[in-house]
C-alpha positions as CSV (number, residue, x, y, z in Angstrom):
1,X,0.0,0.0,0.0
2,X,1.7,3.4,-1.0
3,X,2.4,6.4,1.5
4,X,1.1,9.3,-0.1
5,X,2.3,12.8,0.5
6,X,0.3,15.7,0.3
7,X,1.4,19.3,0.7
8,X,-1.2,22.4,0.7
9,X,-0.7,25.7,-0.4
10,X,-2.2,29.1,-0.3
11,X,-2.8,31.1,-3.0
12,X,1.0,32.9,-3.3
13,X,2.5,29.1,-3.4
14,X,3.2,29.1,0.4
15,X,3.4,25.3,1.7
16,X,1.1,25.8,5.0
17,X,0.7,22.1,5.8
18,X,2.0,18.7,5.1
19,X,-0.4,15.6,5.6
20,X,0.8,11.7,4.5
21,X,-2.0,8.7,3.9
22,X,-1.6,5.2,3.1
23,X,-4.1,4.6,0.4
24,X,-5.1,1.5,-1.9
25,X,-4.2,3.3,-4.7
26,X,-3.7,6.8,-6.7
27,X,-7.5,6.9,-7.7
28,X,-7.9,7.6,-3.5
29,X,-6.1,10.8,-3.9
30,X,-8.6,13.1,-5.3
31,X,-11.5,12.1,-2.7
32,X,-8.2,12.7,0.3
33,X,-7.4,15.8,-1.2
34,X,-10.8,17.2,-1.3
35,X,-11.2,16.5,2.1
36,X,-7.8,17.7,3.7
37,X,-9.3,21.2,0.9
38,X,-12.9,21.0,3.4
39,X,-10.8,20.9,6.3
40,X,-8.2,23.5,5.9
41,X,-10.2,27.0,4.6
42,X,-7.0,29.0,3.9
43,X,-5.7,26.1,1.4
44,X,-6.1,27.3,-1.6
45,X,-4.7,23.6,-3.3
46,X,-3.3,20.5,-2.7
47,X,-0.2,18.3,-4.5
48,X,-0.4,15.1,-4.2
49,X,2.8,12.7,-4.5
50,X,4.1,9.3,-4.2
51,X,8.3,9.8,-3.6
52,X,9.1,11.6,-6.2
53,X,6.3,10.9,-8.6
54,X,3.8,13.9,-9.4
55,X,0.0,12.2,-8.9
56,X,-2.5,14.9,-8.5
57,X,-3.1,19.1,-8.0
58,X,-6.5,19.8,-6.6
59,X,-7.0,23.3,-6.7
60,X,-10.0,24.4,-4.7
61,X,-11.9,27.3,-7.1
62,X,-10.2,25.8,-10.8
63,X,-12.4,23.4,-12.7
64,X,-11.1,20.3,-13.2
65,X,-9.7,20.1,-17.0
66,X,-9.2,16.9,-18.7
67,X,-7.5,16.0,-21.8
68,X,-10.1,15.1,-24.2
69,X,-8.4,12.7,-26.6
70,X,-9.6,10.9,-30.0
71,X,-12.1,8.7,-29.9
72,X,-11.9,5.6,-31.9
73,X,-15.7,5.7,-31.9
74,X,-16.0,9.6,-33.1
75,X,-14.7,10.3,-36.6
């Protein structure tokens, strides 16, 4: 089970708080970090990492944005 790090930030990129979760797996991240966003009102977003590797940025007033790629069904 991986050891998740997650750092918040305020709006000017200051790291205000530093929380670490063992979770299943990455796709328990987002639901973590939305929670550590509820709980801490002057985070303005949240990094998520495993070591050294980059999983997730929640940002509390951005939309999420997703690559829309090219659908084999969709000419």
């Amino acid at each position: 089970m991986p050891m998740y790090t997650f750092l918040l930030f305020r709006r000017d990129d200051a790291a205000i708080s530093l929380d670490a979760d063992l979770l299943d797996h990455d796709g328990g991240t987002f639901t973590r970090a939305g929670k550590l966003l509820e709980d801490h009102r002057s985070c303005d977003y949240v990094e998520v990492w495993d070591g050294d590797r980059a999983v997730l940025a929640r940002h509390r007033e951005q939309p999420i944005k997703r690559e829309v790629r090219p659908s084999a069904h969709y000419g």
